[in-house]
C-alpha positions in Angstrom: 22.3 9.6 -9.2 22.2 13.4 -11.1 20.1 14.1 -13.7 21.0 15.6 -16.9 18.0 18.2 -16.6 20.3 19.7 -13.6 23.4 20.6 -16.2 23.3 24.0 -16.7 26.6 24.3 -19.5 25.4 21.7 -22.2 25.5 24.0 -25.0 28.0 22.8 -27.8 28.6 19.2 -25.6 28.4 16.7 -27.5 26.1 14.1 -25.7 25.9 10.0 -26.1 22.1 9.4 -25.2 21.0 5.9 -24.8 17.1 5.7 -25.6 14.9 2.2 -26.1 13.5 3.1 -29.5 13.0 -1.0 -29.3 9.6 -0.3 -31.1 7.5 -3.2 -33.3 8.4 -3.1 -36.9 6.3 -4.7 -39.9 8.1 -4.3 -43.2 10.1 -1.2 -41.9 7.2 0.4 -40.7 6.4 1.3 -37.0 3.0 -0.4 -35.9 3.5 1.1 -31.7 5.3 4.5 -31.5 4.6 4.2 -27.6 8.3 3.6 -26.4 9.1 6.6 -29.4 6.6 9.3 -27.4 8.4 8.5 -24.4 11.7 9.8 -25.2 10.9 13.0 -26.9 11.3 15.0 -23.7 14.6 14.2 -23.5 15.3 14.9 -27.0 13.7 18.4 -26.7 15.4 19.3 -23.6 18.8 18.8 -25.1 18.0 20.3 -28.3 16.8 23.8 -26.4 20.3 23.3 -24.5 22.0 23.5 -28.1 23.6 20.4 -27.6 25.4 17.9 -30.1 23.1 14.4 -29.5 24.3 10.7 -30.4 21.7 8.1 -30.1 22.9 4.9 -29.3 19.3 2.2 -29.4 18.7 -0.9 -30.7 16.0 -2.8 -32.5 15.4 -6.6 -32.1 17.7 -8.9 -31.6 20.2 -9.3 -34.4 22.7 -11.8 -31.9 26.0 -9.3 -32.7 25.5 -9.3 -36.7 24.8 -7.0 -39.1 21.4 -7.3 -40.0 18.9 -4.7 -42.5 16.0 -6.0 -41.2 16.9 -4.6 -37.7 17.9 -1.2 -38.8 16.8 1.8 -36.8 16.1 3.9 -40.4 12.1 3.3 -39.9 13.0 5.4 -36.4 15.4 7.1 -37.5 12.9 9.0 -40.0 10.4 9.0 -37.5 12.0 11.3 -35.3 12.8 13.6 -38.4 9.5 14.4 -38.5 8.8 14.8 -35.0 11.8 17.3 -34.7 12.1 18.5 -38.2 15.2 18.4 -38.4 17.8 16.5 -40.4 19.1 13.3 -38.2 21.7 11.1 -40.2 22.1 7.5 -39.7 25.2 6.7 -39.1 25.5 3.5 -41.1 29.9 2.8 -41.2 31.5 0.4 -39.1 31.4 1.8 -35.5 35.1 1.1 -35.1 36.1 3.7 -37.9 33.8 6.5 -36.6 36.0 9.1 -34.9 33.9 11.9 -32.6 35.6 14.9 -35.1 33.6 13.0 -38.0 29.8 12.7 -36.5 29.1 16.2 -37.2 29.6 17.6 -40.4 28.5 20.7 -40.4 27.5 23.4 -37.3 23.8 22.6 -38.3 23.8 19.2 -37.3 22.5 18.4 -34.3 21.4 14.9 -33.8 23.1 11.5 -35.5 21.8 8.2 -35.0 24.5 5.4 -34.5 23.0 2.3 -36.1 21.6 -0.7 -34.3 24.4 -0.9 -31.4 23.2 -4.9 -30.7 24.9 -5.6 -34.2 28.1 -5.7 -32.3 29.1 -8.6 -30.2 30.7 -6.7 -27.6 28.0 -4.5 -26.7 26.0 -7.9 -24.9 29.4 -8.9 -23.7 29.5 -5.6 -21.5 33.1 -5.0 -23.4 35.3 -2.7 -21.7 37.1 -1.8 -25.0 33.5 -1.4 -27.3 32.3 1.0 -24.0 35.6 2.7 -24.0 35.2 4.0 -28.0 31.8 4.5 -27.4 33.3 6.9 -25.0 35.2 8.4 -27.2 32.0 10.2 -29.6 31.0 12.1 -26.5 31.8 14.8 -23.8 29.3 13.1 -21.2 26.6 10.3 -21.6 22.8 9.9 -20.5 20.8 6.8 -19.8 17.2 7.1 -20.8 16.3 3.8 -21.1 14.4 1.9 -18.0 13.7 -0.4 -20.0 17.1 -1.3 -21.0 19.0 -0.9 -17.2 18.5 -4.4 -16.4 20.3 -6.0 -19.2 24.5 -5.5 -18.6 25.3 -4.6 -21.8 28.3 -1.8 -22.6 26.3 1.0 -23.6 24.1 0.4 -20.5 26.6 -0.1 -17.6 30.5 -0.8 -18.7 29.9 3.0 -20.4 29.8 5.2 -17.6 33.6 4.1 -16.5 34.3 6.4 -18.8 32.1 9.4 -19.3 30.4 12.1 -17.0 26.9 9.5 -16.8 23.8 11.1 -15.9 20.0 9.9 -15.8 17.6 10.8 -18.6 13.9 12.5 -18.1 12.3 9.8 -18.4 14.6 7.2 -16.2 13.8 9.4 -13.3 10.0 10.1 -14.2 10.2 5.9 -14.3 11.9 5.4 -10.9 9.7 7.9 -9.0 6.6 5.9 -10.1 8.0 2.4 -8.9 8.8 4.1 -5.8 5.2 4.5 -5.1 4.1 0.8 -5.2 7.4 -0.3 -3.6 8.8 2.3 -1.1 6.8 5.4 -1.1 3.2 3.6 -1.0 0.3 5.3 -0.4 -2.2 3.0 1.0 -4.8 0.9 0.8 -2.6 -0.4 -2.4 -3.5 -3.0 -4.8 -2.2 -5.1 -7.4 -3.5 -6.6 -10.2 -1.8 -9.3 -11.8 -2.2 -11.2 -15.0 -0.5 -12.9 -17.8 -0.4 -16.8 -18.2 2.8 -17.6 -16.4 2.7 -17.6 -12.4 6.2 -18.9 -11.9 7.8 -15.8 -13.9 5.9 -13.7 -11.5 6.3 -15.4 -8.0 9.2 -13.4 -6.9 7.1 -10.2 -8.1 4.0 -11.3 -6.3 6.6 -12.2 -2.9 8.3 -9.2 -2.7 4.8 -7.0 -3.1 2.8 -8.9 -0.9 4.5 -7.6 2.6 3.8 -3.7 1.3 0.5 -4.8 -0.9 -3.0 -4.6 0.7 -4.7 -7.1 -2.0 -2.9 -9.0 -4.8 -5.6 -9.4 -7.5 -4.9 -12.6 -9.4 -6.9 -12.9 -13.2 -5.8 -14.1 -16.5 -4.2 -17.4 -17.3 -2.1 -17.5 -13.9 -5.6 -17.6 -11.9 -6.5 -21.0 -13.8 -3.4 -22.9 -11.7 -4.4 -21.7 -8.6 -8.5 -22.4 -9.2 -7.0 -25.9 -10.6 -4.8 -26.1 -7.4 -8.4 -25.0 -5.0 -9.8 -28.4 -6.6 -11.9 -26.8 -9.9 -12.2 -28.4 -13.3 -10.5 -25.8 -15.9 -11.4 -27.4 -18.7 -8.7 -27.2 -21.4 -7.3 -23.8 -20.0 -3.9 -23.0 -20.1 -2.2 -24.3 -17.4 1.4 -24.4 -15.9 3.2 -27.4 -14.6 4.6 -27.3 -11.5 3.6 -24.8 -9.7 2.1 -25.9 -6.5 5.1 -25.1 -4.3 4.8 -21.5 -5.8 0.9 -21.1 -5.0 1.5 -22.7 -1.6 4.5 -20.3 -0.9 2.4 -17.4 -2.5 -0.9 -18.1 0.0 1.9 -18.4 3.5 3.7 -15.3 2.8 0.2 -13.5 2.4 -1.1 -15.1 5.7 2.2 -13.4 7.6 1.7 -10.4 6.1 -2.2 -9.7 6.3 -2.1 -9.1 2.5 -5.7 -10.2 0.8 -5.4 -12.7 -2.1 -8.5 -12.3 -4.4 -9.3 -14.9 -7.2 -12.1 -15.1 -9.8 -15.4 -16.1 -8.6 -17.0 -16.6 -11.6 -15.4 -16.6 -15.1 -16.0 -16.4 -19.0 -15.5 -19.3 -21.0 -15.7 -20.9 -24.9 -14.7 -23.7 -26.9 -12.2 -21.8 -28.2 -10.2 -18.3 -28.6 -12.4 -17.1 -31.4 -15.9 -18.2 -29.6 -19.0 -16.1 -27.8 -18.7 -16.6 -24.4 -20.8 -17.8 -21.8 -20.7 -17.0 -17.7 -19.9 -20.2 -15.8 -19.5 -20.6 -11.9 -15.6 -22.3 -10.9 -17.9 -25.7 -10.1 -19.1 -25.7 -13.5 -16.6 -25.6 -16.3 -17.0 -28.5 -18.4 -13.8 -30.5 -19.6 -14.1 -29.2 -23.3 -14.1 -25.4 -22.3 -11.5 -22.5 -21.9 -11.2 -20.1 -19.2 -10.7 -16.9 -21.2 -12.3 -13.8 -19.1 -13.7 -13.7 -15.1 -17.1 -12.6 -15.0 -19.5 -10.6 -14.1 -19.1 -11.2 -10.0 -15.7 -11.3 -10.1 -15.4 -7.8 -11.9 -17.4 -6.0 -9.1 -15.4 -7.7 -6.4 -12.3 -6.1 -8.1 -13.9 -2.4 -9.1 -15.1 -2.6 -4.9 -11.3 -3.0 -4.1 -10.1 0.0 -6.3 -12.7 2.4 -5.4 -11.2 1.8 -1.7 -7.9 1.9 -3.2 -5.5 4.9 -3.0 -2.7 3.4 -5.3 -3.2 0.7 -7.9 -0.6 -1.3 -9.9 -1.4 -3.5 -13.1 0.2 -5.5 -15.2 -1.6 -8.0 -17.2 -5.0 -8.7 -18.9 -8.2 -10.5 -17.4 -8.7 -12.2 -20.3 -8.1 -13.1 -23.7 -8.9 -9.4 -24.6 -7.8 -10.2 -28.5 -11.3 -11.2 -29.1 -14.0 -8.8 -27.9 -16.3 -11.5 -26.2 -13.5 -11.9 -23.7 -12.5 -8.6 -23.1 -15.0 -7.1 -20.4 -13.1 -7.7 -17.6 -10.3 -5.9 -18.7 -12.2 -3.4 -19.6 -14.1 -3.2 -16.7 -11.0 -2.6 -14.9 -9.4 -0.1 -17.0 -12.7 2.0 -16.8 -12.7 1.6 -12.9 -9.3 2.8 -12.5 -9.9 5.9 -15.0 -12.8 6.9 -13.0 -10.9 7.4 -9.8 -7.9 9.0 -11.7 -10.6 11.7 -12.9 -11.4 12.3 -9.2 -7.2 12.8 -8.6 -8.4 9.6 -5.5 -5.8 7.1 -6.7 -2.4 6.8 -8.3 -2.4 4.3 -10.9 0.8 2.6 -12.7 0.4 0.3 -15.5 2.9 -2.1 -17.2 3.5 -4.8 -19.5 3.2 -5.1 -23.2 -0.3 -7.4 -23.5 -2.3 -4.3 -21.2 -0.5 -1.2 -22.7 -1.3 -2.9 -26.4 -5.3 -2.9 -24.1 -5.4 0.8 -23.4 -4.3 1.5 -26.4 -6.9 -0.3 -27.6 -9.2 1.7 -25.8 -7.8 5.0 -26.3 -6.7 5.8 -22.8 -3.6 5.6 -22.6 -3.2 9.2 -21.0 -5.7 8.4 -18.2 -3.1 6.4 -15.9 -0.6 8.5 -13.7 2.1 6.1 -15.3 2.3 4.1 -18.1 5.6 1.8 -18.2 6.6 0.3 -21.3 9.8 -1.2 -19.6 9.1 -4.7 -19.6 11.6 -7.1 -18.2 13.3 -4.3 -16.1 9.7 -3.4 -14.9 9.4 -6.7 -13.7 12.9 -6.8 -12.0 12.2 -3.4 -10.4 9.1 -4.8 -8.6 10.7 -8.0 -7.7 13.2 -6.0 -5.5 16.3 -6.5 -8.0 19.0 -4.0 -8.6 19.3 -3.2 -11.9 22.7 -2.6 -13.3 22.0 0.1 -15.4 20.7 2.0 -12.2 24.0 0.5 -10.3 26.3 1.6 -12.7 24.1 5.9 -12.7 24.8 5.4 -8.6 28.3 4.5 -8.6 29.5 7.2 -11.0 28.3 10.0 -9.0 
């Protein structure tokens, strides 16, 4: 795969960048301008190399229709801002906009194409919409993770056509996965949360052969408690699972992996109640699981200080409400502790525990910070992601 940060002539090219500026909007206005900080590197880097940059992104998901509600202005004048410079929106039909018209004067340096996902054909991984694309640019850069698992035109079917070349920040991403899933540096640990196990089962499969201890808290914990033979109360709960958990607790017994549970747990009547420290024996029929308690946290914060890597991806708890948000707090502050002391590398993902360390301020504290989402996930479950595919083959 080459990297566009090893292109030495880029003065003057005029370059189709593909970013995920797929940030939260409220009323046109950003509320997370995480996935925004990401890309400015890349933006930077080609604006010092004086070249001509098209931004192809997307908001939402506006099903191939035009749709103001979804329109990348509110980012669009963001990144104004950041750059200070004038960045036009390039609001015409995409099939009447011709590469000698993006530009119009030698100042301009950076156009936005507008939401790409209001065309049909860039889902449908169109040959044709990939080959006008095509047309804006002299070469074309991918730096969007976050999008590479999805086989959409300006993702994949794109670089049949163009000199295609890795962004900053793709790379920065891939060498971080690489060191919870090829390049490990052990003891390593994951910790896993969320409320759905069977969206993660192929995750937690594929890490537990290269995984010292698979941490298991939030809502996915309750099946397998449930499954051990412990009341839950009114917990969330999946159906169906039991083949998974059983699959889940062989493939760690071939492996030598450690499967740690809650011991002890935080529960309520409800989301917005105090909480109160129950033992798994105890949890009465008309009570939530909502945090693990005070046990369980020091198990976990004994098996990161022994830890050289760490990956996490998912709350402890329902961290919304502060009476159940210890645990994942007391995590977070374990994990900063030993990145202070340069004694572990740390990678975190998923949108519930980046919206966490935000929360708490620390979101610089962690080696790696992945906003990618669904390709994060793929990544770790062993998939090849055709955005990555399509970088390789056009080498």
């Amino acid at each position: 795969m080459n990297n566009i940060k090893d292109q030495e002539n880029l003065s003057e090219k005029k370059v189709l960048l593909r970013l995920d500026l797929n940030v939260p909007l409220n009323k046109g206005f950003i509320t997370d301008e995480t996935r925004i900080d990401k890309i400015v590197p890349v933006v930077e880097f080609l604006i010092k190399k004086k070249s001509k940059i098209i931004i192809i992104s997307h908001v939402g998901r506006p099903k191939g229709e035009i749709n103001k509600i979804f329109s990348l202005r509110p980012i669009c004048e963001n990144l104004e801002k950041r750059f200070k410079k004038k960045i036009r929106l390039l609001t015409d039909n995409i099939f009447q906009l011709k590469k000698e018209n993006l530009f119009k004067s030698s100042q301009d340096q950076i156009v936005f194409l507008e939401n790409i996902r209001f065309y049909k054909e860039e889902e449908k991984n169109d040959g044709s919409f990939a080959k006008h694309l095509a047309s804006f640019a002299d070469l074309y850069v991918n730096d969007a993770f976050s999008c590479s698992h999805r086989l959409h035109a300006s993702v994949c079917k794109i670089t049949e056509f163009l000199p295609s070349y890795a962004g900053l920040q793709l790379e920065t991403e891939i060498n971080a996965l690489k060191k919870v899933t090829t390049e490990i540096k052990k003891p390593i640990t994951c910790i896993i949360g969320g409320s759905k196990i069977l969206t993660k089962i192929g995750i937690i499969k594929n890490l537990i052969p290269k995984f010292n201890n698979i941490i298991i808290v939030g809502g996915m914990a309750n099946n397998i408690i449930n499954y051990k033979g412990h009341n839950i109360g009114k917990s969330i709960k999946e159906f169906n699972c039991e083949p998974a958990i059983k699959e889940i607790f062989k493939t760690s017994e071939n492996h030598s992996c450690e499967i740690i549970l809650p011991e002890d747990v935080l529960v309520g009547k409800n989301i917005n109640d105090n909480s109160k420290v129950k033992e798994l024996g105890d949890i009465d029929n008309d009570e939530l699981i909502l945090d693990i308690g005070p046990k369980t946290i020091q198990k976990i914060k004994n098996v990161i200080k022994i830890s050289n890597t760490v990956l996490w991806n998912g709350p402890a708890g329902y961290f919304e409400n502060p009476n159940f948000a210890n645990g994942s707090h007391e995590i977070a502050k374990a994990i900063v502790e030993k990145n202070k002391k340069d004694s572990i590398y740390s990678v975190i993902g998923g949108g519930d525990t980046i919206s966490l360390i935000n929360q708490l301020n620390i979101i610089q504290s962690f080696n790696f910070v992945s906003t990618a989402g669904g390709a994060f996930l793929e990544y770790l479950e062993g998939k090849e992601l055709p955005g990555i595919k399509a970088l390789n083959q056009n080498v």
